[in-house]
C-alpha positions in Angstrom: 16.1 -10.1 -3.9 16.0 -7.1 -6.4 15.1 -8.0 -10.3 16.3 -5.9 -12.9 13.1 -4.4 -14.0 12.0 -3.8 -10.9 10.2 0.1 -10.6 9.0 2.1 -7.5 5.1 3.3 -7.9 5.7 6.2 -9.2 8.1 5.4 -11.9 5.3 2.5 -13.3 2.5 5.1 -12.6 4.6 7.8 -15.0 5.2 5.6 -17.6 1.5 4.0 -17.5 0.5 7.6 -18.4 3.0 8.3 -20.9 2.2 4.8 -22.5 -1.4 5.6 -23.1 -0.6 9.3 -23.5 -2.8 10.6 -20.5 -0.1 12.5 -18.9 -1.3 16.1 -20.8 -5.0 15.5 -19.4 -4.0 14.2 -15.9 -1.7 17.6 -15.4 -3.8 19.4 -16.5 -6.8 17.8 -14.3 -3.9 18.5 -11.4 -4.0 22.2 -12.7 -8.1 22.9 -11.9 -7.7 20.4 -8.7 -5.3 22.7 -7.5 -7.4 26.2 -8.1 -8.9 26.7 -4.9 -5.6 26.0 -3.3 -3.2 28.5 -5.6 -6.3 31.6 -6.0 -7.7 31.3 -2.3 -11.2 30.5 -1.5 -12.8 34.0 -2.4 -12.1 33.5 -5.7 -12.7 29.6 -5.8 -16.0 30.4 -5.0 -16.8 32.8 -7.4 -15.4 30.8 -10.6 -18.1 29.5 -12.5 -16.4 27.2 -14.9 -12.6 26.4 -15.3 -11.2 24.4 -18.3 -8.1 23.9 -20.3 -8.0 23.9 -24.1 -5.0 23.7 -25.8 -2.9 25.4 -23.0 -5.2 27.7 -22.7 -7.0 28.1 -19.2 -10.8 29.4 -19.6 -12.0 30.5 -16.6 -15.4 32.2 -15.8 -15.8 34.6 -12.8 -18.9 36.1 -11.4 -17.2 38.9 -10.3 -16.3 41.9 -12.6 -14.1 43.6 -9.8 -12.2 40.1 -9.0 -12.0 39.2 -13.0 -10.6 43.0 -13.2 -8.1 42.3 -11.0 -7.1 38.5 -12.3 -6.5 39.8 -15.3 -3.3 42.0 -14.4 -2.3 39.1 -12.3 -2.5 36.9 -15.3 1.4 35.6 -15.5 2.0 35.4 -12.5 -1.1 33.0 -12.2 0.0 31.4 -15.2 3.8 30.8 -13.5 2.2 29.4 -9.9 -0.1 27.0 -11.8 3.1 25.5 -14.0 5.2 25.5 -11.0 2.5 23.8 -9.2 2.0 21.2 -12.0 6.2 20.8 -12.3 5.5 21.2 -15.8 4.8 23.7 -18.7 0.6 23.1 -18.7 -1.0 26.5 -19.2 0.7 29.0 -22.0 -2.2 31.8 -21.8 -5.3 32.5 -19.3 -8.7 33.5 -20.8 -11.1 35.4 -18.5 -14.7 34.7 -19.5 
C-alpha cells in the first residue's frame, strides 16, 4: 500500500539536511573525506591540515616541491573536488 507522502531514504535524508541547513557543512565534510581519494596517497600523507572557510579550501602541505606543483594544478583540483561533491563547494584553494 503506497501513502502519498511516502519518501525513499535519500529523499528524507536530503531534506533533513536542507531543513536544519547542514547540507553546506556535510558537503563540504564530503569534500576533505574525499582528499586522499581525489590527490592520491603521496600527497594525503603530506597534508597537514585541510579546511573549508567560505568556499575557500586551506590546505597545509609539508612539502614545498609538492605545494609547488599543487598550486598550478589548482582548478583543476578545484573542478574534481566539485564534481566529486555534485555540487559547487570550493570556489578558490589556498596553499598554506
Amino acid at each position: 500500500m503506497n501513502r502519498t507522502n511516502d519518501k525513499t531514504l535519500k529523499e528524507a535524508m536530503a531534506q533533513l539536511l536542507n531543513v536544519y541547513r547542514l547540507k553546506g557543512k556535510f558537503d563540504e565534510t564530503n569534500v576533505i573525506a574525499a582528499w586522499q581519494d581525489i590527490m592520491g596517497v603521496a600527497v594525503a600523507n603530506r597534508t597537514k591540515e585541510i579546511f573549508i572557510k567560505d568556499k575557500k579550501l586551506f590546505v597545509r602541505i609539508e612539502s614545498s616541491v609538492i605545494k609547488n606543483q599543487l598550486v598550478m594544478m589548482r582548478s583543476q583540483i578545484i573542478e574534481n573536488l566539485n564534481q566529486k561533491s555534485g555540487t559547487v563547494v570550493v570556489t578558490e584553494i589556498i596553499f598554506l
